[in-house]
C-alpha positions in Angstrom: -2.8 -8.2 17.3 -3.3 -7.7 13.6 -5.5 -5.1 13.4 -2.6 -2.6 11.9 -2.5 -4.9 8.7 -6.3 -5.4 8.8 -6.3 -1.7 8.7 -4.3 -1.2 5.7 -6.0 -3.9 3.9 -9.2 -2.7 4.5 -8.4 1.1 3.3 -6.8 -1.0 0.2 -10.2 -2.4 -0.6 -11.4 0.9 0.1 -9.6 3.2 -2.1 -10.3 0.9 -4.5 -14.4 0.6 -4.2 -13.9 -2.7 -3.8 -16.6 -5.1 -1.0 -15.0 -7.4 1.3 -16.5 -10.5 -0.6 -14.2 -8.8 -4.0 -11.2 -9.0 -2.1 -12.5 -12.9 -0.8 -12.6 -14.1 -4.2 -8.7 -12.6 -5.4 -7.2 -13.4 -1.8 -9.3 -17.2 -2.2 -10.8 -16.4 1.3 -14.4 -16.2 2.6 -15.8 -12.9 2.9 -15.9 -14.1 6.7 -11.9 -14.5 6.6 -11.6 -11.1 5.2 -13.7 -9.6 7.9 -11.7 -11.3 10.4 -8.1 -9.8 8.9 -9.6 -6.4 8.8 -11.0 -6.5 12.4 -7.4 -7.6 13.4 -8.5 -11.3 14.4 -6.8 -12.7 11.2 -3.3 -12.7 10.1 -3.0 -13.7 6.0 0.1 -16.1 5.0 3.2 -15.3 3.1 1.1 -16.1 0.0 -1.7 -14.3 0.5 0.2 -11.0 1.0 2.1 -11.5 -1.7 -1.4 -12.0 -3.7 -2.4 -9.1 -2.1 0.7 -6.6 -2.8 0.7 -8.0 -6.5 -3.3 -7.1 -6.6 -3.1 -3.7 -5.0 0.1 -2.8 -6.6 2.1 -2.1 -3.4 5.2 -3.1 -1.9 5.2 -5.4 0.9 6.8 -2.5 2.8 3.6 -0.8 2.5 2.4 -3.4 5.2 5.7 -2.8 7.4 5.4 1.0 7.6 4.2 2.7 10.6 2.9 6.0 8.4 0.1 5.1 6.1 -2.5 7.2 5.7 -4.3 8.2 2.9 -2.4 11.1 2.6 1.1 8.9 2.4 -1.1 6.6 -0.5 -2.0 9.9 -1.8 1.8 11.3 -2.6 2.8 8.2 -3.1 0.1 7.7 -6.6 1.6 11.2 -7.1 5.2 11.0 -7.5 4.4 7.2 -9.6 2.5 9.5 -12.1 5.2 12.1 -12.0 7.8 9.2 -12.8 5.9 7.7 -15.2 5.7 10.9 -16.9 6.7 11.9 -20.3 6.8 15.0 -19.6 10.2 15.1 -17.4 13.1 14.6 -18.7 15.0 11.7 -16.8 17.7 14.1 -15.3 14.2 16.3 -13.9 13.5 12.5 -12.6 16.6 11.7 -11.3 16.7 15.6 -9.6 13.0 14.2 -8.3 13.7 11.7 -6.6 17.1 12.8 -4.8 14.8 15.1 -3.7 12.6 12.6 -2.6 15.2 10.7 -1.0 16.5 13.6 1.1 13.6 14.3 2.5 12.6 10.6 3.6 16.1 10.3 5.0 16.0 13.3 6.9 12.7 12.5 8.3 14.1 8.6 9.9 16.8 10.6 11.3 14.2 12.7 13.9 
């Protein structure tokens, strides 16, 4: 019933090297509990997502999207760096992420 969030917890921890008792001690869980919510048989409450998004660095939506894959996490790391970049100007930012926008909204549409 879970296991879609149990999955993208789990490649979370992954991705970040990190062992299910790790991700016990920031969620306050027992490494039990977190083996549970990655095999699906666990759901985590309001507060413990938003732990979790605040640890990881994601936005709740992350957990509401049908798409992610590592790929998806992959572009996603990508176009923070490019944003966070010195190195465009902010109308090459702005021109980014219209871009970036376009191509989202094109893709919901199909």
């Amino acid at each position: 019933m879970y296991s879609e969030l149990g999955e993208k917890v789990k490649l979370l921890r992954k991705r970040r090297g990190l062992k299910q008792d790790d991700l016990a001690l920031v969620l306050e869980l027992s490494r039990g509990q977190i083996s549970n919510l990655e095999s699906g048989r666990r759901n985590l409450s309001v507060k413990q997502l938003e732990k979790l998004c605040e640890y990881f660095k994601v936005d709740m939506s992350y957990f509401i999207m049908t798409e992610t894959t590592d790929s998806c996490l992959d572009l996603i790391e990508k176009a923070k760096l490019l944003f966070e970049s010195k190195e465009l100007t902010n109308m090459q930012k702005e021109d980014l992420f219209t871009s970036i926008m376009k191509v989202y909204l094109d893709s919901k549409e199909k």
